[in-house]
N, C-alpha and C positions, 0 to 999 in steps of 0.2 A: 593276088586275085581273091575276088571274095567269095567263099565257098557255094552260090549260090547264082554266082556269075553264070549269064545266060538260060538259065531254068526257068521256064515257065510255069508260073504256080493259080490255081485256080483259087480263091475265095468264096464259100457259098456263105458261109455265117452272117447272121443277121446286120443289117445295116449300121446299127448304132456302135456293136461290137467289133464291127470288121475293121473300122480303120485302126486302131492298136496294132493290129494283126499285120494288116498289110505294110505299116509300114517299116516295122522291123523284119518283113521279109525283104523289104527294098535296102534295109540296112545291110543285108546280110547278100545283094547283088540280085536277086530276082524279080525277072519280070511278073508284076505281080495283075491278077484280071478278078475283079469283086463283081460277081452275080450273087446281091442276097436273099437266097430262096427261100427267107421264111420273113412274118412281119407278126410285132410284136403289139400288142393294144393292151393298155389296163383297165381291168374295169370297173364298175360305179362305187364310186366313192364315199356313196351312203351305206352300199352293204356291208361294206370291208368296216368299215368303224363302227356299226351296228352289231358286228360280230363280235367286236373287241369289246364291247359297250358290255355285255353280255356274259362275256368269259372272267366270272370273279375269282375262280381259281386257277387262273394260268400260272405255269411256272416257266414252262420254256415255249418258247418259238425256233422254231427251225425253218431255214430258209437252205434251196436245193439248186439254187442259181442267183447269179450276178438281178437280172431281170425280174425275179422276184424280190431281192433286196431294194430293185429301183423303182420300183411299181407299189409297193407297199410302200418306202417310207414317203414317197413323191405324194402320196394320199395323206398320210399321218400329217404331214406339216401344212398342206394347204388345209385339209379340216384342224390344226394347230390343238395336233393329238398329241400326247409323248407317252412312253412305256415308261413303268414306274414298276419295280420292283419283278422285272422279267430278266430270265435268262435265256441267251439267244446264245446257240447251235447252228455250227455253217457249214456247207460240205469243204470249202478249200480255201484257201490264200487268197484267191481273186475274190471271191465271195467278200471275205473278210475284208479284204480292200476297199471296195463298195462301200461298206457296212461303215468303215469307217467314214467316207463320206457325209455320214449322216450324223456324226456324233458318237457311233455306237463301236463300243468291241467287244467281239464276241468270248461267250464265255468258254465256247468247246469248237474244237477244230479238227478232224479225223485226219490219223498220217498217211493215209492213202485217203485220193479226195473223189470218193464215188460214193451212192445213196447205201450202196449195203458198208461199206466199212466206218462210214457215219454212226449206223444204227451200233451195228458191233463192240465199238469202241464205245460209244454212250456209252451201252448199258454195262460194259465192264467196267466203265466208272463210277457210274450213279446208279440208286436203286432207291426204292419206296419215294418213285416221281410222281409227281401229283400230275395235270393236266397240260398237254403238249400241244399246240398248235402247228402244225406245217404250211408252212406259205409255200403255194405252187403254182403252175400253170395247167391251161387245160390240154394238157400232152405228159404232163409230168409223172415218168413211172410210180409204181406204188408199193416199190421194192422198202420203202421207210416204212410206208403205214404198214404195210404186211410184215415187217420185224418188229414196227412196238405192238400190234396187236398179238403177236405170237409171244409177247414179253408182259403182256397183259395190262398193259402201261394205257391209261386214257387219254386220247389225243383226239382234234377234229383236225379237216384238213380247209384250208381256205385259197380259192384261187383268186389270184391277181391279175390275172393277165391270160390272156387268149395267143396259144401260136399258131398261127396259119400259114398256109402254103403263101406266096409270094407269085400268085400270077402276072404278074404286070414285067418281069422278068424270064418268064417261058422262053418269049422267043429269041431272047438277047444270047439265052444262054445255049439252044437248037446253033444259034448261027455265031458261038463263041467255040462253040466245039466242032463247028466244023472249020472254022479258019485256022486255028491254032490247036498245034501239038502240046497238049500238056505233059510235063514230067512229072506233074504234084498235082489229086485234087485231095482239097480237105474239107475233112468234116468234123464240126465240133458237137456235132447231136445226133443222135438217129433221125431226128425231123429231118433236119439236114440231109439222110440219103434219101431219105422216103420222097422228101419234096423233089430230089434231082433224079431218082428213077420216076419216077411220076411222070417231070419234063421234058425226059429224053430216053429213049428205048438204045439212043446210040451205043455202037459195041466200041468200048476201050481201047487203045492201041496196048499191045502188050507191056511193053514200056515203061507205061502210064503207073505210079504207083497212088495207091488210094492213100492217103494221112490219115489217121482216127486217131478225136482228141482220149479216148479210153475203150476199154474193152466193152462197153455196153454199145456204142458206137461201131465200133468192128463186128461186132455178133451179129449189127442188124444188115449193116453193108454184107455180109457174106450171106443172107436169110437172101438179102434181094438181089444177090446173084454176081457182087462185084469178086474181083480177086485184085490178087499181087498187093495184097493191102500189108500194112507198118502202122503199131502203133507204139509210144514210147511209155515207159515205163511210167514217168510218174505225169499224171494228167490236164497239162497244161499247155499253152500257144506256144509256150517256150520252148518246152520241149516236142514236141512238135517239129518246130523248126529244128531246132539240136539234130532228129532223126535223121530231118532231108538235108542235112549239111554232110553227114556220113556217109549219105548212100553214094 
């Protein structure tokens, strides 16, 4: 039987992101239900390359999500822009993954894959950095820029992309939670809870365990009031699932 047989798993992560997700929880026997409570937009294409236009001293670019990898280069190639002589900083493996999509590998990869062990690890590698750029979104904590400005390090930050709440999906998700018993919901962002307490006041079966894809993730679910929450050690869909196959 497969470790996941009969569990019911909730999906909130973004729409483009979700199906990876879902379907290696179907791999693994779970009934799997995608409410994506947040929606993803890039935005204007002239400013983003207007910025770049600009920055004669870049040395690195650092990107802080899959979404900003795909929103920045998704710009660069229809304005048929290329980096030249940049080094590019990732927080993780998927990150990295993306990145390759585009032609690109990166040059630094942090062993734990969250925005403060990024910063960490940099600056215990490199020193006398010239100017950094951060590719982010407009939700994107500022746990990076607040470790290189504390390292004295010059960087601007540049947003790609807007995340928003996912209204169009409220009430699917009101009348998902009251049909079905979940035994998993997960969350791959803090948006992600904010946007699902937002949508729903409903009180949890005890049961019910919360997923968080890292500890920045879990700090906010327990702010906004969730319990019985699990997150896995090292911060990724995989492991994830790894966790709700043990439980």
């Amino acid at each position: 039987m497969l470790p996941l047989a009969g569990k019911n798993v909730l999906v909130t992560r973004e729409a483009s992101l979700a199906k990876k997700f879902t379907n290696q929880l179907l791999d693994n026997g779970a009934n799997v239900y995608e409410v994506p409570l947040l929606k993803i937009t890039s935005r204007s294409a002239v400013d983003i390359v207007q910025r770049l236009q600009n920055m004669d001293t870049l040395e690195w670019i650092f990107f802080t999500s899959v979404n900003g990898v795909d929103c920045f280069f998704s710009i660069l190639e229809e304005e048929d822009v290329t980096l030249d002589n940049v080094k590019i900083a990732v927080v993780g493996k998927k990150t990295a993954t993306v990145l390759a999509n585009y032609g690109y590998k990166p040059d630094f990869v942090p062993s734990i894959y969250d925005g403060e062990n990024l910063v960490i690890e940099f600056l215990e590698k490199y020193q006398e950095i010239k100017q950094v750029l951060l590719v982010q979104g407009n939700r994107s904590r500022d746990v990076v820029a607040k470790g290189l400005s504390k390292a004295g390090v010059q960087h601007q930050s540049l947003v790609v992309y807007d995340t928003n709440y996912n209204f169009d999906v409220e009430t699917k998700l009101r009348q998902v939670l009251e049909k079905v018993s979940f035994d998993f919901i997960t969350f791959t962002s803090p948006s992600t809870v904010e946007a699902f307490t937002t949508f729903s006041t409903r009180t949890l079966p005890e049961y019910t365990k919360i997923v968080c894809i890292g500890r920045t993730t879990e700090a906010r679910a327990r702010q906004l009031g969730l319990k019985n929450i699990i997150t896995p050690e090292t911060y990724t869909i995989e492991s994830m699932i790894e966790v709700m196959c043990n439980e």
